[in-house]
C-alpha positions as CSV (number, residue, x, y, z in Angstrom):
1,X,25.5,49.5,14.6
2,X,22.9,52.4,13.5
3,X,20.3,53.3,16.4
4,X,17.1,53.0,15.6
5,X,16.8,57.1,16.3
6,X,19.9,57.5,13.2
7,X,17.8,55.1,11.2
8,X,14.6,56.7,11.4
9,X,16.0,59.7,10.3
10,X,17.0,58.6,7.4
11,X,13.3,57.5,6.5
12,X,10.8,59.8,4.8
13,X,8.1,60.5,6.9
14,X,4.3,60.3,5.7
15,X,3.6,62.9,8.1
16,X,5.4,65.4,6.7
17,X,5.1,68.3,4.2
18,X,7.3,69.3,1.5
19,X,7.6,72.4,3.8
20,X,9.0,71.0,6.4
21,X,6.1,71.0,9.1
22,X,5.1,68.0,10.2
23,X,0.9,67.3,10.0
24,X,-1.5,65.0,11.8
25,X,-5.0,63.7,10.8
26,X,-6.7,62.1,13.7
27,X,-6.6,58.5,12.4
28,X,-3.0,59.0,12.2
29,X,-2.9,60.7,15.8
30,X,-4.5,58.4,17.7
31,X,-2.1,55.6,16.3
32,X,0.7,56.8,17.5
33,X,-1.6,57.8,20.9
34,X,-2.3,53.8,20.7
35,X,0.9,53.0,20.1
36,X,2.1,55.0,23.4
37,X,0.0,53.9,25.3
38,X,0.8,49.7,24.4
39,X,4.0,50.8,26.1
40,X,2.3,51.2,29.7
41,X,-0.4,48.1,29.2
42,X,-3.3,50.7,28.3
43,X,-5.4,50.5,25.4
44,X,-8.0,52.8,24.1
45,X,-11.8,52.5,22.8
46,X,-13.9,54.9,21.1
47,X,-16.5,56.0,23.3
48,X,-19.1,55.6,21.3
49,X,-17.9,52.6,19.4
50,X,-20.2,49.3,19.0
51,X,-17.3,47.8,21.1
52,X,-17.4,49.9,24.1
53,X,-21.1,49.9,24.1
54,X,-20.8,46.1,24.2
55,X,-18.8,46.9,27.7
56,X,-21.5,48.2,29.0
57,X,-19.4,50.2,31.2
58,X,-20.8,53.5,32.9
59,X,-18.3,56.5,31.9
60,X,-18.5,57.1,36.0
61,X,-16.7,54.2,36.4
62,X,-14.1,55.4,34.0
63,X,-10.4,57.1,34.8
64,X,-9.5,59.0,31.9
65,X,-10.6,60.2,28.5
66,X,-8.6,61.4,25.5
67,X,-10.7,64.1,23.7
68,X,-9.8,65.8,20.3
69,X,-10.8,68.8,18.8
70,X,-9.1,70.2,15.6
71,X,-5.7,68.5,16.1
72,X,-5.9,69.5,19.5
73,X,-5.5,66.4,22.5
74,X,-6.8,66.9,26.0
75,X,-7.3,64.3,28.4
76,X,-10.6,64.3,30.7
77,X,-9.2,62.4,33.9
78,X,-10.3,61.7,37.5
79,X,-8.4,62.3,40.0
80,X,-9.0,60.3,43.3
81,X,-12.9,61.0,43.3
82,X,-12.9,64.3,41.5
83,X,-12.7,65.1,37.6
84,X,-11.0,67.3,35.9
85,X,-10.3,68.8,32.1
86,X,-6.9,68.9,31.6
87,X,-6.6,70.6,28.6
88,X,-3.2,72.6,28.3
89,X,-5.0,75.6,26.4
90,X,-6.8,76.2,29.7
91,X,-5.2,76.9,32.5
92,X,-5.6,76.3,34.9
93,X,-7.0,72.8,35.1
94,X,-10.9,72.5,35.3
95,X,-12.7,70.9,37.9
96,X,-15.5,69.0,36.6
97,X,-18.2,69.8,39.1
98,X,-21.0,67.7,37.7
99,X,-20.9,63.7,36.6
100,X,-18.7,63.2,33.8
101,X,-21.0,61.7,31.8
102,X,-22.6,65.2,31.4
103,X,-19.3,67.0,30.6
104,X,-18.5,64.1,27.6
105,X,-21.7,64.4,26.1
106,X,-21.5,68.3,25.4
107,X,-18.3,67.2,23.8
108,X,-19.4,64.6,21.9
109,X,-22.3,67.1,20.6
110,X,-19.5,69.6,19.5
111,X,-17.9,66.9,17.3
112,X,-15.1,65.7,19.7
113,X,-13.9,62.1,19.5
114,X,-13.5,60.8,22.3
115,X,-11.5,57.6,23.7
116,X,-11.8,55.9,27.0
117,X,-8.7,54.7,28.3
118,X,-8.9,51.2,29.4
119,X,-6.7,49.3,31.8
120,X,-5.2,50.4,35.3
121,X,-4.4,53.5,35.5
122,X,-2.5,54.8,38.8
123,X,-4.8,56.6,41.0
């Protein structure tokens, strides 16, 4: 019986170039971010989505956030009561001193999506 690993192989992939490299857009990205996440129970909303707004949740009261900026993913998480940027490009980690809904807004002014994670999260 073929794995599904051998199978996929044998599948052309819509994500890649006829030179080899392999290339996200962000609607693409964040499906297969969504998809990832399914696997631990989480789902994600776009911050400033109708639908989240309809939450009416307060970002403070958030756990994480999954920023992009020019196919670059960073998460934006709290850590017991402190928040940090996690981005990999800086390091190392920042500590977020002031309320996160300060820090997402400046990012949401330079043109980064943003997605709140929803579900439990481990603290």
């Amino acid at each position: 019986m073929e794995s599904i690993f051998q199978g996929s192989l044998c599948q052309p992939s819509g994500n890649m170039g006829d030179s080899g490299l392999f290339f996200f857009s962000l609607s693409l990205s964040i499906q297969v971010i969504s998809n990832a996440l399914t696997v631990w129970g989480l789902e994600q909303i776009l911050f400033n989505s109708p639908e989240y707004q309809r939450l009416r949740s307060d970002s403070i009261n958030e756990r994480s956030f999954i920023c992009n900026y020019k196919e670059h993913w960073f998460t934006v998480r709290k850590l017991g009561k402190q928040w940090f940027n996690l981005n990999s490009l800086a390091r190392p980690s920042i500590h977020i001193r002031y309320t996160p809904s300060l820090f997402l807004a400046q990012l949401q002014q330079e043109g980064y999506p943003i997605f709140v994670i929803k579900d439990d999260l481990p603290a």
